[in-house]
C-alpha positions in Angstrom: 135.6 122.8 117.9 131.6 122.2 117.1 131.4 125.4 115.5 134.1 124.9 113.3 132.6 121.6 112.7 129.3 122.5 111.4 130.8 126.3 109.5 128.9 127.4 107.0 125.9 125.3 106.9 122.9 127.1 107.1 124.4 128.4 103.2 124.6 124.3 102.0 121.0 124.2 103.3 120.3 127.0 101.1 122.3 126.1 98.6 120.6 122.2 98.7 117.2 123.3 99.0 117.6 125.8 95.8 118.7 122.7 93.9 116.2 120.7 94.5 113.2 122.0 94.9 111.6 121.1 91.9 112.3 117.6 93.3 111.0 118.4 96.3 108.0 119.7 95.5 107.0 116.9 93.3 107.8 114.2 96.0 105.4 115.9 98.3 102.6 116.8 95.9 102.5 113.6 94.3 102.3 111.8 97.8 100.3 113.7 99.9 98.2 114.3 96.6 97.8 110.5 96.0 97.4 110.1 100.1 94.7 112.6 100.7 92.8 111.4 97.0 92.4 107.8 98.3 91.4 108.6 101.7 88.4 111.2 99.9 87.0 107.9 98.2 87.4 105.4 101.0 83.8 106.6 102.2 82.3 106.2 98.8 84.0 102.3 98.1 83.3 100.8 101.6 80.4 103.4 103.4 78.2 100.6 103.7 78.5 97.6 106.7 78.2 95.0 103.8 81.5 96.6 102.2 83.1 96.9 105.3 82.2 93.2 106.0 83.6 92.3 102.9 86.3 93.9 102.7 87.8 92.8 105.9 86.9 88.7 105.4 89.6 89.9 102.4 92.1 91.7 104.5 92.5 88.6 107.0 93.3 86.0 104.4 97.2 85.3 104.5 97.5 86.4 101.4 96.4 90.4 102.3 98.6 90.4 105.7 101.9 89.3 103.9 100.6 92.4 101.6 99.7 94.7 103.7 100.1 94.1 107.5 98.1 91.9 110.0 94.7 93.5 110.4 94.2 94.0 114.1 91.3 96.0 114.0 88.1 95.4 116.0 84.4 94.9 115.6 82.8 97.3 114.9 85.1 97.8 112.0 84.8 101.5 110.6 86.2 103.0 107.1 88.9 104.2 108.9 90.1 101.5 110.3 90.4 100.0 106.8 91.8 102.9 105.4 94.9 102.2 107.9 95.0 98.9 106.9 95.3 98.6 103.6 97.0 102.2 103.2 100.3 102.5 105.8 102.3 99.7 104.7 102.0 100.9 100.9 102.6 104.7 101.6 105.6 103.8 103.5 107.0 101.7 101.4 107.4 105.3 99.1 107.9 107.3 102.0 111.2 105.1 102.2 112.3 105.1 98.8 112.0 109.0 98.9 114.2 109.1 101.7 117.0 107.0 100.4 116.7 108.7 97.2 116.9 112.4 98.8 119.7 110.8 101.6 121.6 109.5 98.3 121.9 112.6 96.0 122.9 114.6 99.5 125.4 112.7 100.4 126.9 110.6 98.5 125.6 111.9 95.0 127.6 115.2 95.6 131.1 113.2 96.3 130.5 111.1 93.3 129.9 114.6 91.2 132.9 116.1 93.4 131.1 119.2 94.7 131.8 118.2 97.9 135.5 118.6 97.2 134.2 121.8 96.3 132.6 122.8 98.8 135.5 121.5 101.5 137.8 124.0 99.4 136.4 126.5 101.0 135.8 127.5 105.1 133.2 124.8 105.7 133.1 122.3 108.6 133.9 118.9 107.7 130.2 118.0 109.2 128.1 121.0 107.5 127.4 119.0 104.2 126.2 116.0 106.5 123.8 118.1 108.9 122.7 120.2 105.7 121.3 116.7 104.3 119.6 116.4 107.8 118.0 119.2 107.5 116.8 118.8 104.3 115.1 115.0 105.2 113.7 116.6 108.6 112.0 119.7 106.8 110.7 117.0 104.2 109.2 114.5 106.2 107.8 116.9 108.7 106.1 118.5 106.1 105.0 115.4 104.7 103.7 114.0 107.5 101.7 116.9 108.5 100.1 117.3 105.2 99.5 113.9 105.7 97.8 114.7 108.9 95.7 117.7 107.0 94.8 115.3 104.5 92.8 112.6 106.5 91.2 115.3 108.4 90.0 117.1 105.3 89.2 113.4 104.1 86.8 113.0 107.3 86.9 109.4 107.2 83.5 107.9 109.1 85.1 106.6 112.4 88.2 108.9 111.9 89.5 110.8 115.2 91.8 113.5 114.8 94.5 112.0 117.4 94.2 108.6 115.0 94.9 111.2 112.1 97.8 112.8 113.7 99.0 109.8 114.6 99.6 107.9 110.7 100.1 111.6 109.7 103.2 111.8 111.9 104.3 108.3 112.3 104.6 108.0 108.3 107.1 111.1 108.9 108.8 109.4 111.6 109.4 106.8 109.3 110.6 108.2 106.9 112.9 110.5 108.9 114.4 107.3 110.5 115.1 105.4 106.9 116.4 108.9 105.8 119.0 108.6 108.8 119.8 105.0 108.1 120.5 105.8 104.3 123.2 108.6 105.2 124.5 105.8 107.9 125.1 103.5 104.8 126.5 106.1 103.0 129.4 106.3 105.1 129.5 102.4 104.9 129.8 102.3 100.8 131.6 104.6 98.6 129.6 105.6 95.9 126.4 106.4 95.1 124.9 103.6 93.8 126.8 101.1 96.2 124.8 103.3 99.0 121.6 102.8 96.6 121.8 99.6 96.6 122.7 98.2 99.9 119.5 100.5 101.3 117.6 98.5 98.8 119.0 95.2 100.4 118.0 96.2 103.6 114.5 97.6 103.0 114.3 94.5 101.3 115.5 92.1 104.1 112.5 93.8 106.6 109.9 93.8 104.3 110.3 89.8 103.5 110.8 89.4 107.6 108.0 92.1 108.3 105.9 89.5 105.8 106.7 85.9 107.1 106.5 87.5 110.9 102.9 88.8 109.7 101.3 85.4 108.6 102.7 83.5 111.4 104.0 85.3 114.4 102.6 89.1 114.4 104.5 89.6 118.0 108.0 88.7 116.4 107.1 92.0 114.0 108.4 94.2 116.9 111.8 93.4 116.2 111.5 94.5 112.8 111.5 98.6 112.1 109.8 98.4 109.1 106.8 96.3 111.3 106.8 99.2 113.5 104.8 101.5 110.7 101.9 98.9 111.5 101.3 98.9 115.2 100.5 102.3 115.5 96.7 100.5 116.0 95.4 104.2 114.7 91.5 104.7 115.8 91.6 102.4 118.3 94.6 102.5 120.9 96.4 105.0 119.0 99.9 104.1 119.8 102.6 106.5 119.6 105.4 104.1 120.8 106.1 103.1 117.1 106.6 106.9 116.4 109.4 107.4 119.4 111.0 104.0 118.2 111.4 105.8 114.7 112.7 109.1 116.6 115.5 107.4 118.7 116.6 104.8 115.4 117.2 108.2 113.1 118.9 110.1 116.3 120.7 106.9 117.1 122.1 106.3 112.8 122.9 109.9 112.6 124.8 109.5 115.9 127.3 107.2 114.0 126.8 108.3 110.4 128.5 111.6 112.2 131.5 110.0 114.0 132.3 108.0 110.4 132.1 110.9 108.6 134.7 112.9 110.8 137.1 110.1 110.4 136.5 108.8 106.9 138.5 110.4 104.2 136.5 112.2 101.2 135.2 109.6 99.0 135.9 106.9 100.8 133.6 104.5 102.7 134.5 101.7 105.6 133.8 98.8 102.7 137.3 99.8 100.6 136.5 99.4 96.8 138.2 96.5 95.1 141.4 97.4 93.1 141.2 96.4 89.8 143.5 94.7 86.5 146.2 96.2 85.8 145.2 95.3 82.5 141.9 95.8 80.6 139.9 92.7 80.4 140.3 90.9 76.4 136.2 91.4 76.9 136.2 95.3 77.9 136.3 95.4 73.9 133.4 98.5 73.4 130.5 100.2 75.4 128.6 97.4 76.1 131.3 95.5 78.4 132.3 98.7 79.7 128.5 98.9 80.9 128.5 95.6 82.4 132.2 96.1 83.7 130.5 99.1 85.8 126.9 97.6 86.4 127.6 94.3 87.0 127.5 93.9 90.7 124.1 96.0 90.8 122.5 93.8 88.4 123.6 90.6 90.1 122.5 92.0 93.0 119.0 92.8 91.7 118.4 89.3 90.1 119.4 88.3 93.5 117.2 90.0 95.7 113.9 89.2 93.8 114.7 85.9 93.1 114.9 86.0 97.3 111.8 87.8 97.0 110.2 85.3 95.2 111.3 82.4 97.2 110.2 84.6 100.6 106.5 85.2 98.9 106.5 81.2 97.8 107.4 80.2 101.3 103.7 81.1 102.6 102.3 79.6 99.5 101.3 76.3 101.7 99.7 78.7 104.6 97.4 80.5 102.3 96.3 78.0 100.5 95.4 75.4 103.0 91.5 75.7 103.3 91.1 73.0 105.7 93.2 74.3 108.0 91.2 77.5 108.6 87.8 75.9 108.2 87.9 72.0 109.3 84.4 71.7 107.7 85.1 72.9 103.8 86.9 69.6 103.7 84.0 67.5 104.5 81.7 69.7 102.4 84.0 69.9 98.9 85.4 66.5 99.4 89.7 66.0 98.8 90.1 66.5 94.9 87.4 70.0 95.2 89.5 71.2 98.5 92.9 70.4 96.8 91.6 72.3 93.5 90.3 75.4 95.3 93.3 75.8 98.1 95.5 75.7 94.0 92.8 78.8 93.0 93.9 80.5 96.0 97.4 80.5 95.6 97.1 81.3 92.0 95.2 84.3 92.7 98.5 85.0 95.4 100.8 84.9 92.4 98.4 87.4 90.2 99.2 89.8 93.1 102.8 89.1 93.3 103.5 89.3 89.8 102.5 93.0 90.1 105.2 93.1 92.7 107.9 91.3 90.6 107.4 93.4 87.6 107.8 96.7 89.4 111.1 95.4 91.0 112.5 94.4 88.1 111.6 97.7 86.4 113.6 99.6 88.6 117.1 98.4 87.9 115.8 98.3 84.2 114.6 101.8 83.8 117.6 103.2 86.2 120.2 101.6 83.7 118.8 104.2 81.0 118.2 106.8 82.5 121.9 106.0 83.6 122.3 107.0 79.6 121.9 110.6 80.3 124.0 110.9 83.7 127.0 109.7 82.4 127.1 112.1 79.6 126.8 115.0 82.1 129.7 113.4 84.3 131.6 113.7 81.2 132.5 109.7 80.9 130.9 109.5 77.5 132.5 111.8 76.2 136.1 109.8 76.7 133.8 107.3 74.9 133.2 109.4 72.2 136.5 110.3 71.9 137.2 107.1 70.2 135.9 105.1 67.1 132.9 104.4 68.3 129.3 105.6 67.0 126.2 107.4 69.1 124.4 103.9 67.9 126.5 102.0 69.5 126.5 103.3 72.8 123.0 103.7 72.5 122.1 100.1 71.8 124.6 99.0 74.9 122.6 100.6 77.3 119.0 99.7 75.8 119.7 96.4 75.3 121.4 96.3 78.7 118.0 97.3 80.4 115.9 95.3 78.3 118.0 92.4 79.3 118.2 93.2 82.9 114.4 93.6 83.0 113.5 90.3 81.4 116.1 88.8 83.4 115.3 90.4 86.6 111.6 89.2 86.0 112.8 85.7 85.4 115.0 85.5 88.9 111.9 86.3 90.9 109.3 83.7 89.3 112.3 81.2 89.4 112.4 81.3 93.1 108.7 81.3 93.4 108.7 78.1 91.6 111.4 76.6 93.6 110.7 77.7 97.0 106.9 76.3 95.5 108.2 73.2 95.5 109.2 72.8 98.5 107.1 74.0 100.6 103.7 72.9 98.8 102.3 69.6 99.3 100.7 70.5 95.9 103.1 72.6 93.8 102.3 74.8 90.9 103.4 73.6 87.5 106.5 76.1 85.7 104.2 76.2 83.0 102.0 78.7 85.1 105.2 81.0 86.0 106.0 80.8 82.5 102.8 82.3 81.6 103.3 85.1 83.7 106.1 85.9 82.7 105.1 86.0 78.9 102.1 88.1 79.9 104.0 90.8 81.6 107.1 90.7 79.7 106.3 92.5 76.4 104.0 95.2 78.7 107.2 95.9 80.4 109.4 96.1 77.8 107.3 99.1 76.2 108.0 100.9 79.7 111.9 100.5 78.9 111.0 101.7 75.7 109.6 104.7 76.4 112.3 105.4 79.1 114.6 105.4 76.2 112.4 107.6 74.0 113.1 110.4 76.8 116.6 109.8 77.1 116.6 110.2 73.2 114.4 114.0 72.8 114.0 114.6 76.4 116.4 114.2 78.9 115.8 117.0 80.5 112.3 115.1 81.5 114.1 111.8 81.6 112.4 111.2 85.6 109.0 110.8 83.8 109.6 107.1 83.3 109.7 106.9 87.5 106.6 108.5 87.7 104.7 106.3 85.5 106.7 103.1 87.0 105.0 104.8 90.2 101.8 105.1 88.8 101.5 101.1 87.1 102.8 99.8 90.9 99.7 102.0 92.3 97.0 101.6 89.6 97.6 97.4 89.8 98.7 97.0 93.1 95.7 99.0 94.9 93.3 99.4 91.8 90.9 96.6 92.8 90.8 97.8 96.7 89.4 101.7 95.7 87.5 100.6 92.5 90.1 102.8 90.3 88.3 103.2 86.8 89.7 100.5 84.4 90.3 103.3 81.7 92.7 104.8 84.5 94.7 101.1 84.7 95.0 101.1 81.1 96.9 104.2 81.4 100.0 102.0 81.3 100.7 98.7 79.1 100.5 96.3 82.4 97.0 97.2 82.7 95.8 95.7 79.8 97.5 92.5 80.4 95.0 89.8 82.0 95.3 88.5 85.1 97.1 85.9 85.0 97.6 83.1 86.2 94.0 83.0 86.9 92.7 84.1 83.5 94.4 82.9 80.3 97.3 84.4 78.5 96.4 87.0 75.7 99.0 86.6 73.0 97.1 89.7 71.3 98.1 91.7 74.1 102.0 90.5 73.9 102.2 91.1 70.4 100.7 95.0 70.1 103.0 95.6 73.2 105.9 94.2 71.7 105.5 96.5 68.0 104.9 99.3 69.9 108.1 98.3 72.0 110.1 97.9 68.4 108.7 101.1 67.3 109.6 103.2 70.3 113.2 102.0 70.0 113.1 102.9 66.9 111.8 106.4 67.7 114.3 106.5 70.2 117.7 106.1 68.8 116.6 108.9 66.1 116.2 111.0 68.8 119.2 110.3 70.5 121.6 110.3 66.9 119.9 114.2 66.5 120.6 115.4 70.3 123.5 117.4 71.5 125.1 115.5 74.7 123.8 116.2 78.1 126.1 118.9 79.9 
């Protein structure tokens, strides 16, 4: 009976692994690439005792632990020690989205494409497609993580030990692994592709904004979170390998039941049935632009959702981080009420600065994944039942561009709108709208161009449509960590949110919005000719 249930895989390993290895081998170059890079120039940013002084006053502010972990390390504090700091959290935060990605196009990516059907046609056990996924995630996170390994030994961080290098090496695998697991779990839960997508999303989501308030203000209650888990690996000091065996038995313990649903779940179908709909067409579903929201709805309103949740989560701390007197009794009787109550407002405003890196890149993701949605339903063949009517390459075009540029904007909006709010109630001192407001017409036009360009490749190159990730990728690393390892500014302005000031703390440069929003015009402009000229993705 277990033969027969697992027939045939070893050729949908081969079969998977020959399709993508392209992506493959990108995910792990790019990672291990950027991984090993940044541990090369830790010793060169913080090699002296001043910097490493400095550095950690920084990393024990609120602010930094909601960011990037509690900082447990002891005196004397080495460049390693930093290194696994400020590094693990943001590593595994793409160690995860890998997996779910991967998990998502193995699972439920070939049902929506029906190759599975396929496949199951012929003598293949009902679990070989499921256990050749497996396979797939275990060979790439073990090789991942040992590169990883490889890479901070190479790296010879001062105060590095080779079990502490193992150890993240390994544990960053065992992450991964385990969120891998999860995702095909979930993908038994939903039935489709994005629905899967997105509810891993939601939960990464929920455990980073729990692993966040548990951080600031109880570190032990961080246990209980498996995202947390990623940060008690205490690597160069105790070296704990507990986190790494908690990882091992969630994966074995989610692929446990992702198995028994998948026996008894029929092809296509998930445990959450999907909603029947009208038996008539909607008066609205009146062109390509309804019919986009008609199929995208629920992942947009789920997106302006979870940041505005985001927002409100960050906003919650706002009163912990910036209450001076409450981690230094004496800067109150130094500055006096109306300095202390001006510099605790400096503080948080420097918070938002950072977050509104964080918001832009969130709502860039459901904006950019709407276009390049462009291109993947021509080659499922729905546009061309599109097509088949009255209705112009133009059109259908502008539906899904505008569509992203709205969902962007709007996506933006949700998440500064629950800062504000959640501001105002939990601040003795809130933060005017004005200052959101700002943000949100600094970064606006500066993400807009990104859209834009994600359209010019759907338009001439959709072959190379997946570029737009890559530089979404590279604006979340070059802003988020390009203060922390001194990154060259010419390399920041390598995307439009570099050039845009820090705000709120510096003033808003209506220069800077107005270039960004011409170029955006002229890209789309670009665009659409592009996409009027093409042939239609097969």
């Amino acid at each position: 009976m277990a033969t027969r249930l697992f027939a045939r895989t070893g050729l949908l390993i081969r079969f998977n692994l020959r399709r993508d290895w392209k992506k493959l081998l990108i995910w792990v170059v790019v990672l291990t690439g950027l991984f090993t890079a940044i541990a090369a120039k830790f010793d060169g940013i913080y090699g002296t005792q001043t910097a490493l002084n400095e550095i950690v006053k920084t990393l024990k502010m609120p602010a930094m632990i909601s960011l990037f972990g509690a900082f447990t390390a002891k005196s004397p504090y080495t460049t390693a020690k930093v290194f696994a700091t400020e590094m693990v959290v943001f590593i595994a935060i793409f160690m995860i989205i890998m997996n779910i990605m991967v998990a998502v196009a193995t699972s439920r990516g070939d049902e929506d494409d029906d190759l599975l059907e396929l496949v199951r046609a012929h003598a293949v056990g009902r679990l070989a497609p499921l256990l050749a996924g497996v396979v797939e995630l275990t060979a790439l996170n073990g090789l991942v993580g040992i590169l990883f390994g490889l890479g901070l030994t190479v790296a010879k961080l001062p105060g590095a030990t080779i079990q502490g290098n193992w150890l993240i090496g390994l544990g960053l695998g065992a992450l991964g692994w385990a969120f891998g697991m999860l995702t095909l779990l979930l993908a038994q839960v939903m039935n489709s592709a994005s629905g899967t997508t997105m509810l891993s999303y939601v939960v990464l989501g929920i455990m980073y904004v729990a692993r966040m308030g548990t951080d600031v203000s109880h570190p032990r209650l961080t246990w209980w979170i498996p995202f947390g888990w990623i940060e008690k690996l205490d690597a160069y000091q105790a070296n704990q390998w507990l986190p790494v065996s908690l990882y091992l038995l969630l994966g074995i313990g989610c692929l446990s039941v992702a198995a028994l649903l998948n026996v008894q779940r029929d092809l296509g179908a998930g445990l959450i049935e999907q909603r029947r709909g009208r038996r008539q067409a909607s008066l609205l579903l009146r062109g390509p632009a309804t019919l986009l929201w008609r199929q995208s709805h629920g992942v947009i309103i789920a997106w302006l959702l979870g940041n505005f949740i985001l927002g409100a989560s960050y906003a919650s701390v706002f009163n912990t981080i910036g209450d001076l007197a409450k981690s230094n009794p004496m800067i109150k009787q130094l500055l006096g009420a109306s300095a202390l109550a001006a510099a605790n407002r400096m503080i948080v405003k420097n918070f938002i600065a950072i977050l509104a890196i964080v918001m832009v890149i969130v709502a860039l993701i459901p904006a950019v994944q709407l276009m390049l949605k462009l291109v993947n339903d021509e080659q499922k063949g729905y546009l061309h039942q599109v097509y088949a009517t009255a209705t112009s390459r133009w059109h259908v075009w502008a539906s899904y561009t505008g569509w992203s540029l709205i969902t962007g904007m709007a996506v933006l909006l949700a998440g500064l709108s629950g800062m504000y709010l959640m501001g105002l109630v939990s601040m003795k001192d809130p933060i005017n709208w004005i200052t959101y407001w700002h943000v949100f017409c600094a970064y606006g036009p500066a993400m807009l161009v990104m859209v834009a360009v994600a359209s010019v490749l759907t338009g001439w190159l959709p072959k190379w449509r997946y570029a737009a990730w890559a530089w979404v990728f590279y604006a979340f690393f070059s802003l988020y960590l390009g203060n922390l390892i001194d990154l060259p500014k010419w390399a920041r302005h390598l995307t439009p949110l570099g050039f845009v000031n820090k705000v709120p703390i510096k003033s808003l440069d209506w220069a800077t919005g107005g270039w960004c929003l011409a170029l955006t015009v002229l890209l789309l402009v670009v665009a659409v000719l592009g996409y009027r000229r093409r042939d239609l993705a097969q």
